[in-house]
C-alpha positions in Angstrom: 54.5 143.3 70.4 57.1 141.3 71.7 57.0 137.0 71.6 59.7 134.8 73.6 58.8 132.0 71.2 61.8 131.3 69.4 62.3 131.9 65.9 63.4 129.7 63.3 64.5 131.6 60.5 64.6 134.7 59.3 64.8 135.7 55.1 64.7 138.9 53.8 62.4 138.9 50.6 61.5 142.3 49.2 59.2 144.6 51.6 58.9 142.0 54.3 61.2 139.7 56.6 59.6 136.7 56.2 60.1 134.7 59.8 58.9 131.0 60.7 57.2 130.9 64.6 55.4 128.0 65.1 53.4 130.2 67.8 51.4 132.9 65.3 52.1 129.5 62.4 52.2 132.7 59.7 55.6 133.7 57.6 55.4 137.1 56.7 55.6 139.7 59.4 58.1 140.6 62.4 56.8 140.4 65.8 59.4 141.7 67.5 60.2 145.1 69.2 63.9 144.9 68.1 63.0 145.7 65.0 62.4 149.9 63.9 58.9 150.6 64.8 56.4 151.9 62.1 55.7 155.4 63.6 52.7 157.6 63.3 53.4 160.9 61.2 52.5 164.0 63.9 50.6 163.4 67.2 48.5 159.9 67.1 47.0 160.9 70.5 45.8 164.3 68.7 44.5 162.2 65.6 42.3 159.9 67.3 41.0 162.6 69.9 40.2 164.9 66.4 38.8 161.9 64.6 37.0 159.7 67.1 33.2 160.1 65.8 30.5 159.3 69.0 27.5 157.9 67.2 24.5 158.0 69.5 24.6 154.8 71.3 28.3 155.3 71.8 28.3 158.6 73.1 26.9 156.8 76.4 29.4 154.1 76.2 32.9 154.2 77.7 36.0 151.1 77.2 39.2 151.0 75.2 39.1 149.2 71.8 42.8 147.7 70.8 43.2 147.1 67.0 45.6 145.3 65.6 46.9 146.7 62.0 48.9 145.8 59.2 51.1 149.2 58.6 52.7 148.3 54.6 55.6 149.4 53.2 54.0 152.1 51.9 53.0 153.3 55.4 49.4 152.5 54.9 47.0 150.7 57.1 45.9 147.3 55.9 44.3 144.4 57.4 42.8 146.0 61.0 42.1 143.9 63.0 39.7 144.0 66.6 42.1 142.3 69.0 40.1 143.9 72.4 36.5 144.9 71.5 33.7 146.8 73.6 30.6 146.5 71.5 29.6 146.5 67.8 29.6 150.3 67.2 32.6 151.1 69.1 34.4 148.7 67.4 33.1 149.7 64.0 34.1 153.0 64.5 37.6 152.2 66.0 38.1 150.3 62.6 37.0 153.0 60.5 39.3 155.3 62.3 42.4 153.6 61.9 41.6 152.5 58.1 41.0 156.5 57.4 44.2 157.4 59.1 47.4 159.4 56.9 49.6 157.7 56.3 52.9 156.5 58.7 56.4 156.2 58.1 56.9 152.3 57.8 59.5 150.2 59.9 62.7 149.5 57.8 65.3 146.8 58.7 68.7 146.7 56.9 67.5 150.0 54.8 64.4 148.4 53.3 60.9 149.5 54.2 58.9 146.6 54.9 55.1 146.1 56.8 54.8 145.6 60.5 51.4 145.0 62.4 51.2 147.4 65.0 48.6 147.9 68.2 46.6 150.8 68.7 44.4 151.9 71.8 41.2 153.8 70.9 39.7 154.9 73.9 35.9 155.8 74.2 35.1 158.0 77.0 31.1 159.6 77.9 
């Protein structure tokens, strides 16, 4: 996710480049694409299809869930977020999907892992 709001300053400290823009008014994460990517270990497209559980009620539902999530340094999830949400249990279950996922490889910068948030698309289909 890209942002064309300026940035003040950037300090590396441990895991994480910590950045000051007044837009998100948080220190602590990149939010820039110029910065290495955390990327999904395998075939994400595969994993959700495999994954995606269709409770009863959302078996007749159809939409596109986008969740936001904190991938650490470890290449974990952490801290998912529902950015775009359909109803309750689609939104439920995108989150449990995500937080059950493997684990990535996370973004580095300068040779140093460190945790990016990232935006996945869960799509829901009848």
């Amino acid at each position: 996710m890209a942002s064309c709001h300026s940035i003040k300053r950037i300090t590396d400290s441990g895991d994480t480049i910590l950045i000051d823009n007044p837009f998100y008014g948080t220190k602590g994460y990149i939010y820039m694409d110029t910065f290495p990517q955390p990327q999904f270990v395998g075939n994400l497209d595969r994993y959700i299809k495999q994954n995606l559980r269709y409770s009863a009620d959302v078996s007749k539902q159809y939409g596109v869930v986008v969740v936001h999530t904190l991938i650490d340094s470890t290449g974990r999830t952490d801290s998912t977020i529902v950015i775009v949400g359909q109803s309750k249990s689609m939104d439920e279950e995108a989150v449990r999907l995500i937080k059950n996922m493997p684990k990535w490889k996370p973004a580095e910068f300068n040779g140093k892992r460190m945790r990016m948030w990232y935006n996945i698309l869960i799509s829901f289909t009848p």
